[in-house]
LOGUKE-88321 format. One record per residue: residue in three letters; z, y negated, x of N, C-alpha, C in turn. Coordinates in steps of 0.1 Angstrom, whole numbers, padded with zeros to 4 digits, always signed. Layout:
N
ALAZYXZYXZYX ...
This chain:
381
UNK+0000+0012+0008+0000+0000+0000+0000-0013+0009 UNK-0012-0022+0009-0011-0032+0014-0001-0046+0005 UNK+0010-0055+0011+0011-0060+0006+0008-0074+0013 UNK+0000-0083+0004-0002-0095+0009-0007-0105-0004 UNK-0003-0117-0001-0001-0127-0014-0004-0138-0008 UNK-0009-0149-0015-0005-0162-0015+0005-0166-0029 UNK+0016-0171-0029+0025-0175-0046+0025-0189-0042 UNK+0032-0194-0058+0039-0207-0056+0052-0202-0064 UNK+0063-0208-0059+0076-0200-0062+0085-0216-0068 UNK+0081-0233-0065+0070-0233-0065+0066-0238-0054 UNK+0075-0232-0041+0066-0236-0028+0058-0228-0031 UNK+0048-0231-0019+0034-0226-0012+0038-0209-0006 UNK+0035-0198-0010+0046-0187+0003+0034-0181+0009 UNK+0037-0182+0020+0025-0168+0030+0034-0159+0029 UNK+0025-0149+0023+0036-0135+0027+0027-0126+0030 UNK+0032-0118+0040+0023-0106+0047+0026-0104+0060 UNK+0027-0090+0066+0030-0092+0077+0017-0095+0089 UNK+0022-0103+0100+0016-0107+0109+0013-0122+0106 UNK+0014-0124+0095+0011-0140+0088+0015-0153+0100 UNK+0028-0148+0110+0036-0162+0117+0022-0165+0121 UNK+0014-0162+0123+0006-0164+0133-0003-0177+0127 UNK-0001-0178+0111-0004-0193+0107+0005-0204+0109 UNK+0013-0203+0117+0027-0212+0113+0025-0225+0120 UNK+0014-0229+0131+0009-0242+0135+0000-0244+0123 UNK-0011-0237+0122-0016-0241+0106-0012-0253+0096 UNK+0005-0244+0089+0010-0249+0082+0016-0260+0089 UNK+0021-0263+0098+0027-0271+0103+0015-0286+0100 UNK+0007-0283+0108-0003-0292+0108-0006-0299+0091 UNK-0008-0291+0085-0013-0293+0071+0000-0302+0063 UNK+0011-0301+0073+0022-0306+0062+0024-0322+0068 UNK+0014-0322+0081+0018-0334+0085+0025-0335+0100 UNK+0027-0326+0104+0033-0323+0122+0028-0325+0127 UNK+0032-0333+0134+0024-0335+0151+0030-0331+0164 UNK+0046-0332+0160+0060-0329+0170+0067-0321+0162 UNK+0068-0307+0159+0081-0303+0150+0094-0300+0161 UNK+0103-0299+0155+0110-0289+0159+0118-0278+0150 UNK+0119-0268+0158+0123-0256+0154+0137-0254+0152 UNK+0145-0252+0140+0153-0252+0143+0163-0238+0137 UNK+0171-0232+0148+0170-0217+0145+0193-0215+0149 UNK+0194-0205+0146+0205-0196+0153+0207-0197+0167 UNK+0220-0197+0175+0220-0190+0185+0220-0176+0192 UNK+0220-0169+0181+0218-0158+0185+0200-0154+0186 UNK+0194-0162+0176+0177-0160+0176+0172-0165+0187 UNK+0176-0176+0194+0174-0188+0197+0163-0175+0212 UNK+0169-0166+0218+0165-0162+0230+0156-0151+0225 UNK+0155-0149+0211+0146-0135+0207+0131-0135+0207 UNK+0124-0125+0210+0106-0123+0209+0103-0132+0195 UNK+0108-0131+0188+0101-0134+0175+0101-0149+0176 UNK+0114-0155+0183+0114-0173+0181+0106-0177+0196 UNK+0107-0166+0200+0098-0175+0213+0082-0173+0212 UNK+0081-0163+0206+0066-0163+0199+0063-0174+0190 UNK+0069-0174+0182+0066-0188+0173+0068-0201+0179 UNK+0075-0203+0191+0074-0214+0201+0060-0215+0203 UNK+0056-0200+0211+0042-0201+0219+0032-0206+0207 UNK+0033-0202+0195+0021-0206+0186+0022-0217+0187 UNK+0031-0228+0183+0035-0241+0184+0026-0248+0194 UNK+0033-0244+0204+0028-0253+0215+0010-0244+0220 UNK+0008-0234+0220-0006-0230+0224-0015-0241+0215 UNK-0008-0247+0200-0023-0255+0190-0015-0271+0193 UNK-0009-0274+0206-0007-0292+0209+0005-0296+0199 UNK+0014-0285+0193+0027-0291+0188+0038-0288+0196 UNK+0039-0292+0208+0051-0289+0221+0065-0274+0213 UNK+0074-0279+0220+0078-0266+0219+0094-0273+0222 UNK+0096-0275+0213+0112-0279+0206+0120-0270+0203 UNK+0129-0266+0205+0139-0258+0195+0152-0268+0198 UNK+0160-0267+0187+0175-0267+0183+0183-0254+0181 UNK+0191-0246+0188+0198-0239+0180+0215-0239+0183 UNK+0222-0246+0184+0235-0254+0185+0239-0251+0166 UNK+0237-0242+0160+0238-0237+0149+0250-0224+0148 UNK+0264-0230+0141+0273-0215+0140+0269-0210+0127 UNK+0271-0196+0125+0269-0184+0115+0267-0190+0100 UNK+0283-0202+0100+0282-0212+0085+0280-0224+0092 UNK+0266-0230+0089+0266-0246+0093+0277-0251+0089 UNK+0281-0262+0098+0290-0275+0094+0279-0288+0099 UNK+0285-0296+0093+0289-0311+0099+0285-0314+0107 UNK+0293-0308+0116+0289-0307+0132+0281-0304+0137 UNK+0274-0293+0134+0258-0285+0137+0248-0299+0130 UNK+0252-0304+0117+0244-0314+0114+0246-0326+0124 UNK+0250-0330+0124+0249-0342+0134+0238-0343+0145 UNK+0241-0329+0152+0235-0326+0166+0223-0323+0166 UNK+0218-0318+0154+0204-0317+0150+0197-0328+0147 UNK+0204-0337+0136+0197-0348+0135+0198-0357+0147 UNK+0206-0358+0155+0203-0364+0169+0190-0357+0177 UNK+0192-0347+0178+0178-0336+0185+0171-0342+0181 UNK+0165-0342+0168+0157-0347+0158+0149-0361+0164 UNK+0159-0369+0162+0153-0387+0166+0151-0387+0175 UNK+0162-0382+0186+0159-0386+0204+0146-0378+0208 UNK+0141-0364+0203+0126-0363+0204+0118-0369+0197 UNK+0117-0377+0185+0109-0381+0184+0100-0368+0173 UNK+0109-0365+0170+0099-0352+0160+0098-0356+0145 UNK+0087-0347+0140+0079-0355+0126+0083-0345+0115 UNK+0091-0335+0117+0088-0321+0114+0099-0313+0113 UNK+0100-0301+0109+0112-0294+0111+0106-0273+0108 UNK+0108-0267+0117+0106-0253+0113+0116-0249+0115 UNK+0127-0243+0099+0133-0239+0098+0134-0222+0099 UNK+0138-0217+0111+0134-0206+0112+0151-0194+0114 UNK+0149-0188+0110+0161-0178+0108+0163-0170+0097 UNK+0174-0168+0095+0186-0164+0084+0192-0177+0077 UNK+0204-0175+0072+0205-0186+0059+0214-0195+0065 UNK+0219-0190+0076+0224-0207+0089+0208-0214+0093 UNK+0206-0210+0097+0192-0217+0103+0180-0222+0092 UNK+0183-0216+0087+0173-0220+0071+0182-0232+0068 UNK+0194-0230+0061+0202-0240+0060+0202-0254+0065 UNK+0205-0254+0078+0210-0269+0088+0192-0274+0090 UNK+0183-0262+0091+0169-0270+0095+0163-0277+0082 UNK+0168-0273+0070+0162-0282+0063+0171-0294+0054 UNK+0185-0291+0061+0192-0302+0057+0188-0312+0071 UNK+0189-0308+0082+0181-0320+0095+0171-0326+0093 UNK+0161-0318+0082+0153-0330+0078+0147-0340+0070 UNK+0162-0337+0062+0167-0344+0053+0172-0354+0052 UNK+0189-0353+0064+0196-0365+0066+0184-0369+0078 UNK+0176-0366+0083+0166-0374+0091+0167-0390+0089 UNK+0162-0392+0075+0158-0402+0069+0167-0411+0059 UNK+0181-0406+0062+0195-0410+0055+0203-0418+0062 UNK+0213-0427+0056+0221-0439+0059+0233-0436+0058 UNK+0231-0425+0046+0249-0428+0040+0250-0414+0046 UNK+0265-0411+0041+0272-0395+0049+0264-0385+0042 UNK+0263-0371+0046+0259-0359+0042+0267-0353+0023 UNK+0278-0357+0028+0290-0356+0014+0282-0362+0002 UNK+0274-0375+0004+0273-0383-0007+0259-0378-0014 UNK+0255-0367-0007+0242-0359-0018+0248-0346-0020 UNK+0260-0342-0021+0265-0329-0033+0259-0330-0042 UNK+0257-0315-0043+0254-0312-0057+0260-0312-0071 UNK+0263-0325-0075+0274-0332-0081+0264-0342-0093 UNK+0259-0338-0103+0253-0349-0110+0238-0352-0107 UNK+0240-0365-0105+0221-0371-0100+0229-0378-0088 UNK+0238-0374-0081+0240-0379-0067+0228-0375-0060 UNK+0218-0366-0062+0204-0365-0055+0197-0381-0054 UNK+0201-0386-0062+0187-0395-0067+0197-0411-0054 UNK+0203-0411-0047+0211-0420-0036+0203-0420-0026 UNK+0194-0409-0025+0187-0404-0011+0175-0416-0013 UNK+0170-0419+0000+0157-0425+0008+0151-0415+0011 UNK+0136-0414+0000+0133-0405+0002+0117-0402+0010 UNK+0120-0419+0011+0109-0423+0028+0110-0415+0040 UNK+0119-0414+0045+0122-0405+0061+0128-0386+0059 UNK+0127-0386+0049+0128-0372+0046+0114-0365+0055 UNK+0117-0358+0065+0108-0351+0071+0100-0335+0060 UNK+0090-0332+0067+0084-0321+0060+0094-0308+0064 UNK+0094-0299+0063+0093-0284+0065+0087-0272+0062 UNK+0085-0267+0074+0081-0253+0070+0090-0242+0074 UNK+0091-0230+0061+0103-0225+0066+0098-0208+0070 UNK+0107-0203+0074+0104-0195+0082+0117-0185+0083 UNK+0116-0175+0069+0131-0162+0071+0124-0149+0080 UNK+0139-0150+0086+0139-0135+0098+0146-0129+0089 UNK+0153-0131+0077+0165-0118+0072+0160-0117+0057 UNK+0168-0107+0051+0155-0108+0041+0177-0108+0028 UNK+0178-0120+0025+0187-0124+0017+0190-0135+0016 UNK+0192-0147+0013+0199-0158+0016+0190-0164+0004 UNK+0177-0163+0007+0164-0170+0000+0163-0188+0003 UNK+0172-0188+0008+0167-0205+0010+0157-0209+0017 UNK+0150-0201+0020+0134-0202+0021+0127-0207+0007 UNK+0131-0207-0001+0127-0212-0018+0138-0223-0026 UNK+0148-0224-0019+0157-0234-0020+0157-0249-0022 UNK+0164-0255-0032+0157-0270-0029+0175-0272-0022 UNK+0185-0266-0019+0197-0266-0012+0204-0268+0001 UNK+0210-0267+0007+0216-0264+0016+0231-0260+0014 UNK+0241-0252+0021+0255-0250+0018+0258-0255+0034 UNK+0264-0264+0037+0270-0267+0049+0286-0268+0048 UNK+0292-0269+0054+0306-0267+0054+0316-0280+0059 UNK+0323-0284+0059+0328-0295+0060+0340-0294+0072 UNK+0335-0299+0081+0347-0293+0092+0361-0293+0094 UNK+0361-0307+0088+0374-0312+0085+0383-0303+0076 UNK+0378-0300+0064+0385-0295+0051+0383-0276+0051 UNK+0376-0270+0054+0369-0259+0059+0365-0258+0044 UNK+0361-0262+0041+0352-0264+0024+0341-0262+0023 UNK+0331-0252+0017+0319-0256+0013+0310-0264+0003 UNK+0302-0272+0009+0292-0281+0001+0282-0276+0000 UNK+0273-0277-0017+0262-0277-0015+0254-0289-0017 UNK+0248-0289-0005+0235-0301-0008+0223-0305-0013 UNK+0223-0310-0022+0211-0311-0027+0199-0318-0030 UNK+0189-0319-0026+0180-0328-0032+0161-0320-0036 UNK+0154-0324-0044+0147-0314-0048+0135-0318-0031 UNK+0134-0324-0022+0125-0322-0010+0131-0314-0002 UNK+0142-0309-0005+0148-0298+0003+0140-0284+0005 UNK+0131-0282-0008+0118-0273-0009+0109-0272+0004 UNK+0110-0262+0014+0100-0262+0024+0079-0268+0013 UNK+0074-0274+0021+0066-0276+0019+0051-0264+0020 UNK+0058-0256+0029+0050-0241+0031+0060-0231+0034 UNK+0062-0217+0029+0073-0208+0030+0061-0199+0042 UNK+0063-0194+0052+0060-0181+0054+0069-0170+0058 UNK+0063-0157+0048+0076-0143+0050+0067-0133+0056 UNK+0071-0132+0066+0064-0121+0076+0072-0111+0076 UNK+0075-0097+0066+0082-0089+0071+0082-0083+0081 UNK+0077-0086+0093+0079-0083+0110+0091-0086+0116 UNK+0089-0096+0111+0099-0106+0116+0114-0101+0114 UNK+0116-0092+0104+0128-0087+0102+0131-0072+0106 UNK+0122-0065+0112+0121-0055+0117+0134-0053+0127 UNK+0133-0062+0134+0146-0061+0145+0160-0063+0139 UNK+0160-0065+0126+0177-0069+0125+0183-0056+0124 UNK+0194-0059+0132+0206-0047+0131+0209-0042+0115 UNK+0209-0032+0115+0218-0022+0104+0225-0035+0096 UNK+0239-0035+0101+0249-0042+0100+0245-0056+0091 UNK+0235-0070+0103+0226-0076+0092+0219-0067+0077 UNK+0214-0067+0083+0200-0058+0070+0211-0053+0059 UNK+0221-0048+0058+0231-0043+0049+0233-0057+0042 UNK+0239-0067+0053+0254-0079+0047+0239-0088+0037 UNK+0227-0089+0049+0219-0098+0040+0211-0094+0026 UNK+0210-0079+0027+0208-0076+0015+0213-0071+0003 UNK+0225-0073+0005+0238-0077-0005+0241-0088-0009 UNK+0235-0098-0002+0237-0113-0005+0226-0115-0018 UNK+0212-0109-0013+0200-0108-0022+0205-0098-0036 UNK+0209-0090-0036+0215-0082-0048+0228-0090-0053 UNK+0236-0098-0050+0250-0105-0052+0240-0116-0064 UNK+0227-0123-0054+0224-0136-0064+0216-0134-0077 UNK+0207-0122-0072+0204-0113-0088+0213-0113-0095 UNK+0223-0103-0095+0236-0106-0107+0240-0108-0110 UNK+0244-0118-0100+0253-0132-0105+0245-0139-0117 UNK+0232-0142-0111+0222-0155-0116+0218-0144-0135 UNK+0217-0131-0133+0212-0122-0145+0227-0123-0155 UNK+0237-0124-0149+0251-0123-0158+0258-0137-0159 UNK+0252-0146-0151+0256-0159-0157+0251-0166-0166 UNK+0262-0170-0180+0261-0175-0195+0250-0184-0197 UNK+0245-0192-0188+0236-0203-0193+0223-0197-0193 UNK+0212-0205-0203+0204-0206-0207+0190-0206-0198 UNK+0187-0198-0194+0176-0194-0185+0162-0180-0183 UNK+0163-0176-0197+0153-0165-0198+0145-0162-0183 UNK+0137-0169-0180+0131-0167-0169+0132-0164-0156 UNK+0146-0173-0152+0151-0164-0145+0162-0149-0145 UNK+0165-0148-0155+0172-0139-0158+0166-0128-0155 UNK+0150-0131-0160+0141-0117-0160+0135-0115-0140 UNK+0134-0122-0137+0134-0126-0121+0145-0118-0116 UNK+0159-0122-0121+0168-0117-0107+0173-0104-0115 UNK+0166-0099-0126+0166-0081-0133+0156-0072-0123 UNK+0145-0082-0119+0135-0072-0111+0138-0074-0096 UNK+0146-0082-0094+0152-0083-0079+0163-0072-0078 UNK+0168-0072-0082+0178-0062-0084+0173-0047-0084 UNK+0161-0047-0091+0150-0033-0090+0148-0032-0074 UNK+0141-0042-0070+0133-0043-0058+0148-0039-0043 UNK+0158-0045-0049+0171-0040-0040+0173-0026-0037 UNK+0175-0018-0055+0176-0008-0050+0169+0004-0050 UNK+0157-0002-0050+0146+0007-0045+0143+0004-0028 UNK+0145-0003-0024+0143-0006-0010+0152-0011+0000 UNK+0164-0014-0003+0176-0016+0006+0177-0005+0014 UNK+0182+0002+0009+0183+0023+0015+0174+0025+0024 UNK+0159+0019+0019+0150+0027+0028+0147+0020+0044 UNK+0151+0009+0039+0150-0005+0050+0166-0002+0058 UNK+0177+0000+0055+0185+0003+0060+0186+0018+0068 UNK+0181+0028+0065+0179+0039+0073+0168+0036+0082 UNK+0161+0031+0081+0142+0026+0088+0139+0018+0088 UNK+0146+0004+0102+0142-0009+0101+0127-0011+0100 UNK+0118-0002+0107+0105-0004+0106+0100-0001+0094 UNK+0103+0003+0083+0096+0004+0073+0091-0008+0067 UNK+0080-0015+0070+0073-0027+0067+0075-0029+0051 UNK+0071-0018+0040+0069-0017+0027+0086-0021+0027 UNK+0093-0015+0028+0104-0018+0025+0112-0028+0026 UNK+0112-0035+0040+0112-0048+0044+0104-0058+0035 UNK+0092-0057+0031+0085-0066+0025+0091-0069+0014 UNK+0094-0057+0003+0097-0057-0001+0118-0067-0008 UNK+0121-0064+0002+0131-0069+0002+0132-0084+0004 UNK+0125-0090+0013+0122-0102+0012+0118-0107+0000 UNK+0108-0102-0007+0108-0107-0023+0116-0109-0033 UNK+0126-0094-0030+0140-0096-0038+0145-0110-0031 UNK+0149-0109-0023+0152-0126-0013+0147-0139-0019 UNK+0137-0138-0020+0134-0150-0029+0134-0154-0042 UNK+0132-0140-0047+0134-0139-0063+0150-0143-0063 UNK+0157-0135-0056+0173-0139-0056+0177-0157-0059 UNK+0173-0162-0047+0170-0178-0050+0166-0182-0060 UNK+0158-0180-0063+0144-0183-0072+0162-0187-0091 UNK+0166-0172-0089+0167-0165-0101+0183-0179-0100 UNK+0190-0180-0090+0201-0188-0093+0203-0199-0098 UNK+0192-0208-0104+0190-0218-0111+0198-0215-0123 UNK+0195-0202-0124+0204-0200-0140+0221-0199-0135 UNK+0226-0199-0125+0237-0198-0120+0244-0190-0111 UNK+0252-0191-0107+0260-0182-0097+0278-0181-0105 UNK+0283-0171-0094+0301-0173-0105+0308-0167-0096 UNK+0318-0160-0096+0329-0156-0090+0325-0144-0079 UNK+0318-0139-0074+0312-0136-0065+0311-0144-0050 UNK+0309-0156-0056+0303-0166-0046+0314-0175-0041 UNK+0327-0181-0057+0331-0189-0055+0344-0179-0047 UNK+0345-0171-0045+0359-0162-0036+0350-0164-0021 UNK+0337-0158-0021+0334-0156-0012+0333-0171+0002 UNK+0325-0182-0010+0325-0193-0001+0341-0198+0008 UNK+0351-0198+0005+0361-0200+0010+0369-0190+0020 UNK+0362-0179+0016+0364-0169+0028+0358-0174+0042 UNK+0345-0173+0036+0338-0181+0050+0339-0189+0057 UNK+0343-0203+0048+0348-0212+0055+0358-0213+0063 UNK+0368-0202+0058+0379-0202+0066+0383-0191+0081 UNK+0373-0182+0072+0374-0171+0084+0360-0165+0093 UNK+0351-0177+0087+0337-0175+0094+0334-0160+0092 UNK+0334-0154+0084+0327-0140+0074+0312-0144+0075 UNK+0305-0131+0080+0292-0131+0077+0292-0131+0056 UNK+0284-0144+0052+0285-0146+0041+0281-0132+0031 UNK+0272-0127+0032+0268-0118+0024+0273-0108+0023 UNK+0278-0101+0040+0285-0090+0038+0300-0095+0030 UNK+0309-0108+0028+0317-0111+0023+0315-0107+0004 UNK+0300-0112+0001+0295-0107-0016+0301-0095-0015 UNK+0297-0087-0010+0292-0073-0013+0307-0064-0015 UNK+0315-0074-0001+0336-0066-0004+0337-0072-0017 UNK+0339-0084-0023+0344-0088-0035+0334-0085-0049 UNK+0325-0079-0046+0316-0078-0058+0321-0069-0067 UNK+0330-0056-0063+0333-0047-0072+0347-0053-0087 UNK+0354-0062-0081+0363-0067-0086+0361-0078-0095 UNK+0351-0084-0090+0345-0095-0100+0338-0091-0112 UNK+0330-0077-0107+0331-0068-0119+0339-0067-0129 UNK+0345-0061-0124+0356-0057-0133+0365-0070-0143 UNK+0365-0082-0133+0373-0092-0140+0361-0099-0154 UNK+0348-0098-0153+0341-0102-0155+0332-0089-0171 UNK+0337-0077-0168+0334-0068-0176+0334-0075-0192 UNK+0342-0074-0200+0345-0080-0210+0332-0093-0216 UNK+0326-0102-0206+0318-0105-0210+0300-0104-0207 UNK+0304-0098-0198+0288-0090-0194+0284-0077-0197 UNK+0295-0068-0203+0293-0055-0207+0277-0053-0211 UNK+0271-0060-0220+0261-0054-0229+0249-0060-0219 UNK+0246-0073-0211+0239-0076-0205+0240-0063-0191 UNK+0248-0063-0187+0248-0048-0177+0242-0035-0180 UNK+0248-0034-0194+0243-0020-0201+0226-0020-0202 UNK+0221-0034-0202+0204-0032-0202+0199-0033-0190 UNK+0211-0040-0181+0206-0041-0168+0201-0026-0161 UNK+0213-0017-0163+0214-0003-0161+0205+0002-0166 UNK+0198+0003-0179+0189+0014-0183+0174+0010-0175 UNK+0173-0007-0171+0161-0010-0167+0161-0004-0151 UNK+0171-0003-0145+0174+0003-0133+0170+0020-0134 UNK+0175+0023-0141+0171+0040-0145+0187+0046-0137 UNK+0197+0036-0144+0204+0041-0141+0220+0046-0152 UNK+0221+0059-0154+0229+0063-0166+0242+0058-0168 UNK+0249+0055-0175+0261+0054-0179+0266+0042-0182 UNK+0257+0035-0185+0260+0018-0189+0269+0011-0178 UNK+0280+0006-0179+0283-0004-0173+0292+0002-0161 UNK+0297+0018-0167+0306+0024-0155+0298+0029-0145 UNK+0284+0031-0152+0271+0035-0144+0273+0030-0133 UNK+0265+0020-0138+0260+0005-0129+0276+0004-0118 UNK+0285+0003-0121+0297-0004-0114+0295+0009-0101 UNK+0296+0020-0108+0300+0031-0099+0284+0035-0088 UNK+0274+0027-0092+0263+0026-0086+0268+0017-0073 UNK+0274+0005-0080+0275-0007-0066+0286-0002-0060 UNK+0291+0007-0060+0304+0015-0053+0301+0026-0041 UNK+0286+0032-0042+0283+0043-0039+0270+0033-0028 UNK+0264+0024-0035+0250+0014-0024+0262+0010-0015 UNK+0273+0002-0020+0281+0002-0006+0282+0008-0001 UNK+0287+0024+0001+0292+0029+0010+0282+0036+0020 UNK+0272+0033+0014+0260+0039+0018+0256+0033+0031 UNK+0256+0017+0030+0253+0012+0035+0265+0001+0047 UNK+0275+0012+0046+0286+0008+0053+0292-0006+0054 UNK+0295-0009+0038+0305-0018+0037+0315-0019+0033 UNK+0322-0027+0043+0338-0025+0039+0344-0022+0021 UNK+0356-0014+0020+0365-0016+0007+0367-0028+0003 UNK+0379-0034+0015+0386-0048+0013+0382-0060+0027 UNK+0388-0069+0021+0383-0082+0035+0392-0081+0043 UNK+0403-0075+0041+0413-0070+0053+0405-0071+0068 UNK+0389-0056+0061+0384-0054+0073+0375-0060+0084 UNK+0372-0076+0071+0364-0086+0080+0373-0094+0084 UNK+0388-0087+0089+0395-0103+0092+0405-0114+0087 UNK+0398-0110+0072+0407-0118+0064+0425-0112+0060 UNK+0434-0121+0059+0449-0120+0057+0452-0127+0043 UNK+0463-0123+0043+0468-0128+0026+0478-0144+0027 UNK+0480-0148+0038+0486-0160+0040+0478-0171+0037 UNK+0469-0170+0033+0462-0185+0029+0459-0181+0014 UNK+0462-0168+0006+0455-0170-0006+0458-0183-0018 UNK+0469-0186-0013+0470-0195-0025+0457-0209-0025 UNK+0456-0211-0008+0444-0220-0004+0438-0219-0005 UNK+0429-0203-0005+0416-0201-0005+0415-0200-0026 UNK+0421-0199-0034+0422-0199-0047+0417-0211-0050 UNK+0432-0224-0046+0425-0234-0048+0413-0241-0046 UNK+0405-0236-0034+0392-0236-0034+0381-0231-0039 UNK+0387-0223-0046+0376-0215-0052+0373-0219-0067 UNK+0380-0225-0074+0383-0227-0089+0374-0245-0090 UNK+0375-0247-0076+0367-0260-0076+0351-0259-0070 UNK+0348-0247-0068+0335-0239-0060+0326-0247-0066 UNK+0313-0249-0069+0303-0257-0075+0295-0239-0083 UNK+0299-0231-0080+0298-0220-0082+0306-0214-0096 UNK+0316-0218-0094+0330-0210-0100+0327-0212-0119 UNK+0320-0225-0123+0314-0230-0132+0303-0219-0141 UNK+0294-0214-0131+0286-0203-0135+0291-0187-0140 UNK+0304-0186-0136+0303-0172-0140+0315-0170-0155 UNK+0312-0158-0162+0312-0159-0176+0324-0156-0182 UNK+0332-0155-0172+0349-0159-0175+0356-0164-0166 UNK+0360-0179-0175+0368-0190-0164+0377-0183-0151 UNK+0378-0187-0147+0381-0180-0131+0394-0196-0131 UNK+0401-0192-0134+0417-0202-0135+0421-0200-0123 UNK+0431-0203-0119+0441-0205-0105+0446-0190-0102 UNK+0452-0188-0116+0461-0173-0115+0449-0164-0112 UNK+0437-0163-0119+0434-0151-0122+0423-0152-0103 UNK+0420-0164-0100+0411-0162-0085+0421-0161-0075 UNK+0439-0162-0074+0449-0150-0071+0444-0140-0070 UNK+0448-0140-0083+0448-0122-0088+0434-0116-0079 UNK+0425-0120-0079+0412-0118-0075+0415-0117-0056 UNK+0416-0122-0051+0420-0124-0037+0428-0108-0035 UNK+0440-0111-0040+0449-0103-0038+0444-0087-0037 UNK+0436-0084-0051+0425-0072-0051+0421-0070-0039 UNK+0413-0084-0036+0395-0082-0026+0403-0079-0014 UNK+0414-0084-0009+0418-0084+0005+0430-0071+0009 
């Protein structure tokens, strides 16, 4: 089965493997003359970013990177980029990585063209509409992992260093101007990734499919993401090289994105504050708290589950399905409790209060109060 597309999501997406090899192309077409790259430090030394350097610079667009990027952007990753940013002289931004690097490069070129603090475009109302949206640079983005989806994002989640708080950022040119998903490109990620980030991609399916608000269309989006997970998580996690499978996953990845318009909820809002405070690979953090939020959340997703499950071809309605996401974890070697990522019970009262105020916490389909994201903690860890 060959897969290859052109979509509008409603970016532009190249998808197919071998595709990076357009990635001056798009660059050019968006308006680059000078980009820079902006990636992980862990990517920062790999074949795949230094390949996409060489395309850069082999078509007269030099050969920039940024990657001064930790696991959860903060503040401080933003500054240092948007400094990179001016003192080269760049027009551009290729956001290239996982959901740090996707993150900070398209919030860099964003605050590019901004006056006031990063805080003052939360996703909070029409605080979007404060931005100057003259110096907002282009992007083209560029996922190595196949979860996060902020390759289709109009977002950013950066973290506040000060407060260990997560923000999301928002404005709608946060939309890469060209997406390309080369499932090559993901070939090399460790087990360990390829597990946490494709739990993040199945976390925003069901969140976004079981959260209350009004969104047909996505709902039916993150039903077939959720297909596309567990048909091909397993096979991409036993056999990084399996391209179909990879490919595949990256679609769930975007569809995941795509699908959270209709919302996110208590999955996310436990999770974001773990991270913050204990720097948790984000996704693998969904995937420990997901069974519990289940359960707290049963009562009003029961019947939306029970269809979710029969569309899955999977028996037993909701104990089905639960005892399904019980068994893909273990499969895929993820922790019981967050004990095992680190986390301790002396902060839960903090990490609660943070969670009840999540920008997240809002979406999911039983109020998530003080006591009960306790109660929740206390379970997960």
């Amino acid at each position: 089965m060959t897969i290859t597309a052109n979509w509008s999501y409603p970016t532009a997406i190249k998808f197919g493997a071998g595709r990076i090899k357009e990635l001056a192309d798009h660059c050019k077409a968006a308006g680059m003359k000078k980009p820079l790259l902006i990636t992980d430090r862990g990517l920062a030394p790999m074949a795949i970013t230094q390949n996409a350097l060489d395309i850069l610079e082999a078509n007269g667009l030099g050969r920039a990177i940024f990657a001064d990027v930790d696991p959860n952007p903060n503040d401080v990753n933003l500054a240092a980029g948007v400094k990179a940013f001016k003192d080269g002289g760049h027009d551009g931004v290729v956001a290239f990585g996982g959901g740090s690097g996707l993150d900070l490069g398209k919030c860099v070129a964003f605050m590019a063209g901004q006056t006031r603090p990063v805080w003052d475009f939360e996703d909070v109302g029409d605080w979007w509409t404060r931005a100057s949206v003259e110096g907002i640079a282009p992007i083209v983005a560029v996922p190595t992992t196949a979860g996060t989806g902020s390759e289709v994002g109009r977002a950013s989640v950066i973290t506040n260093s000060a407060s260990h708080v997560k923000k999301v950022i928002f404005h709608p040119k946060f939309l890469p101007a060209v997406t390309i998903c080369d499932p090559e490109l993901t070939v090399g990620m460790p087990k360990v990734i390829t597990a946490g980030t494709g739990m993040d991609a199945f976390a925003h399916c069901l969140e976004a499919y079981s959260s209350p608000f009004y969104h047909p269309m996505s709902a039916g989006i993150a039903l077939e993401g959720m297909r596309l997970v567990k048909e091909y998580l397993p096979r991409a996690y036993k056999d990084g090289g399996d391209i179909e499978a990879r490919a595949n996953m990256m679609s769930a990845a975007a569809m995941g994105a795509v699908a959270f318009q209709k919302g996110l909820g208590a999955i996310h809002s436990l999770s974001h504050p773990v991270g913050a405070i204990y720097n948790t690979h984000h996704g693998m953090t969904n995937a420990v708290v997901m069974p519990p939020v289940l359960r707290f959340n049963r009562s009003a997703i029961e019947d939306k589950i029970v269809r979710a499950a029969a569309y899955l071809g999977i028996s037993g309605g909701f104990d089905g399905f639960y005892d399904y996401v019980l068994k893909l974890r273990e499969e895929l070697g993820v922790p019981d409790k967050l004990a095992a990522l680190g986390v301790g019970t002396d902060r839960i009262d903090e990490m609660s209060e943070m969670a009840i105020v999540d920008p997240t916490a809002g979406g999911n389909p039983v109020e998530l109060t003080l006591d009960a994201a306790k109660t929740l903690f206390r379970e997960c860890i």
